[in-house]
C-alpha positions as CSV (number, residue, x, y, z in Angstrom):
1,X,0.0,0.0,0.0
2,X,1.5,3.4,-1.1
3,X,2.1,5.5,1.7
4,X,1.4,9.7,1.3
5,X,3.5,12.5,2.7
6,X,1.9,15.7,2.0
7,X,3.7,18.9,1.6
8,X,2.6,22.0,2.6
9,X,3.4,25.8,2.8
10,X,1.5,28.5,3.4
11,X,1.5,29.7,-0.7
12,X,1.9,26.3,-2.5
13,X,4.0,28.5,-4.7
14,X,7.8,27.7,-4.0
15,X,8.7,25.5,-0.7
16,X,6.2,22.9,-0.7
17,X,6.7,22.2,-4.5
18,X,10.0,22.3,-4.3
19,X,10.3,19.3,-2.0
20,X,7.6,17.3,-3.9
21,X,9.4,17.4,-6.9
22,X,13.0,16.1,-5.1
23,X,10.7,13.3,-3.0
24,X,9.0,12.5,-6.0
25,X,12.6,12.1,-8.0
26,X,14.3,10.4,-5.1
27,X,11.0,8.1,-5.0
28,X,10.8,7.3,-8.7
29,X,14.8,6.8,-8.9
30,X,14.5,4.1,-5.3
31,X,11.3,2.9,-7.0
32,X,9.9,3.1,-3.3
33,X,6.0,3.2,-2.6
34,X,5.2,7.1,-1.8
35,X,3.3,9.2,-3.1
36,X,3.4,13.2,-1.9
37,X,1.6,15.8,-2.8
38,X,1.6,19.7,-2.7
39,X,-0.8,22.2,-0.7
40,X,-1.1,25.4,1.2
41,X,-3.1,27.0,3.7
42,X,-3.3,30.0,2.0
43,X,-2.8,29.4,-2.0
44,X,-1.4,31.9,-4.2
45,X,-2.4,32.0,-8.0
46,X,0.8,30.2,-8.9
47,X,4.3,28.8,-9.1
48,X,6.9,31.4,-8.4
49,X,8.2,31.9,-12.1
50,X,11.5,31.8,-10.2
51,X,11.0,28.2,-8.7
52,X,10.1,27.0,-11.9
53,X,12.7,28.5,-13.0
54,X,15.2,27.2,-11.2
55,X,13.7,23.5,-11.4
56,X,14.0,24.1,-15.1
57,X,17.5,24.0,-14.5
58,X,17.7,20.4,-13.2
59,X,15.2,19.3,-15.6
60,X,12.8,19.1,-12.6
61,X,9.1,20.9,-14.5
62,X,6.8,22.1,-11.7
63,X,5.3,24.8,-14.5
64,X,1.9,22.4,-14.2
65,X,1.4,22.7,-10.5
66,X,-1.6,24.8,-9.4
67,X,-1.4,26.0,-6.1
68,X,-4.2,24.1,-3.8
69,X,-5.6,24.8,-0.7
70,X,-4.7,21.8,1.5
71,X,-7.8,19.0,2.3
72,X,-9.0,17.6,5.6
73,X,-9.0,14.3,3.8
74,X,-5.6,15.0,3.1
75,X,-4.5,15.4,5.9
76,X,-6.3,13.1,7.6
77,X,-5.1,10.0,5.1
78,X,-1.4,11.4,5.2
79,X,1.0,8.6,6.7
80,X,3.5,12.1,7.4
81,X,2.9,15.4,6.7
82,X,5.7,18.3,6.1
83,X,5.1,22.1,6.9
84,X,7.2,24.1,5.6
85,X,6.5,27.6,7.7
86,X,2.5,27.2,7.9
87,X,0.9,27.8,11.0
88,X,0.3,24.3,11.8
89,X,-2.4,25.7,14.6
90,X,-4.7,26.0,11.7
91,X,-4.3,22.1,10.7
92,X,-6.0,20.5,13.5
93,X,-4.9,17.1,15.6
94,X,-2.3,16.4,13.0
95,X,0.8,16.7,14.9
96,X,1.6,12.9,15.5
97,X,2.4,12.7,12.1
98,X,3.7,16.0,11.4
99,X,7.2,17.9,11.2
100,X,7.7,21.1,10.8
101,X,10.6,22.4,8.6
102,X,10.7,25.4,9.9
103,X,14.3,26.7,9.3
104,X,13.8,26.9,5.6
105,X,14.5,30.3,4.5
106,X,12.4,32.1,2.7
107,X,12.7,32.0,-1.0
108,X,12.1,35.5,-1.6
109,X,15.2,36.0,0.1
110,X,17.5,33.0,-0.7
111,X,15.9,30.9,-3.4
112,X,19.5,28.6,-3.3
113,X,19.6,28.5,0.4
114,X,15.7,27.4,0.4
115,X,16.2,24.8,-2.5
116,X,19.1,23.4,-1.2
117,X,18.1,23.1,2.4
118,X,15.2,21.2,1.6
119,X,17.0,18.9,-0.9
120,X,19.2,17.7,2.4
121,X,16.1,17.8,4.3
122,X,14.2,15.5,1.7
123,X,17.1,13.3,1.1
124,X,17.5,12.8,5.1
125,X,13.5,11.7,4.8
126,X,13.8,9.5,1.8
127,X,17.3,7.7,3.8
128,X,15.0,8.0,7.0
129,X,12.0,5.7,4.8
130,X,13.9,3.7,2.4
131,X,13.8,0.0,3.5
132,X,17.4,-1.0,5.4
């Protein structure tokens, strides 16, 4: 049975995709059985042109993602979930399963520093998962 760890930031625009598309490559390449998905609490209108932008650059195309608000259901069917600077008092009783990535800087401010520090962070997880 696939397992799902959902990602979320407040925008859907830059953090939260950013990490689905490294799970979902580290995933694919480990053939492992995840599946994550993307969401925010507070959905902007799209990708940061930037993020794509940069994924672009390691043939990594998140120019289809359309920023969501995140699901109860979701949530709810989510083996972990990921925040990535939300406000996670707005998500409910979902903190058994939840980590909070919280010293990601903001892309705005350090697009590299963000992407790279949740590369490490999503490699960590996929080691962390991946059968021994």
């Amino acid at each position: 049975m696939m397992k799902t760890v959902v990602f979320l930031c407040p925008h859907n625009a830059a953090k939260s995709v950013i990490a689905k598309a490294y799970f979902d490559k580290l995933i694919d390449e480990k053939k492992l059985d995840f599946v994550a998905t993307s969401s925010g609490t507070e959905p902007g209108k799209a990708v940061s042109p930037q993020v794509v932008q940069l994924m672009n650059e390691e043939n990594i195309d998140v120019s289809h993602h359309v920023p969501r608000s995140v699901t109860t259901e979701e949530l709810q069917s989510a083996w972990k979930i990921v925040s990535l600077g939300c406000d996670v008092n707005k998500l409910g009783s979902f903190r058994e399963k939840m980590e909070a990535w919280d010293d990601i800087p903001p892309p705005s401010h350090d697009l590299i520093g963000a992407r790279d520090a949740i590369r490490c962070r999503i490699e960590t997880l996929v080691e962390e998962i991946e059968p021994t």
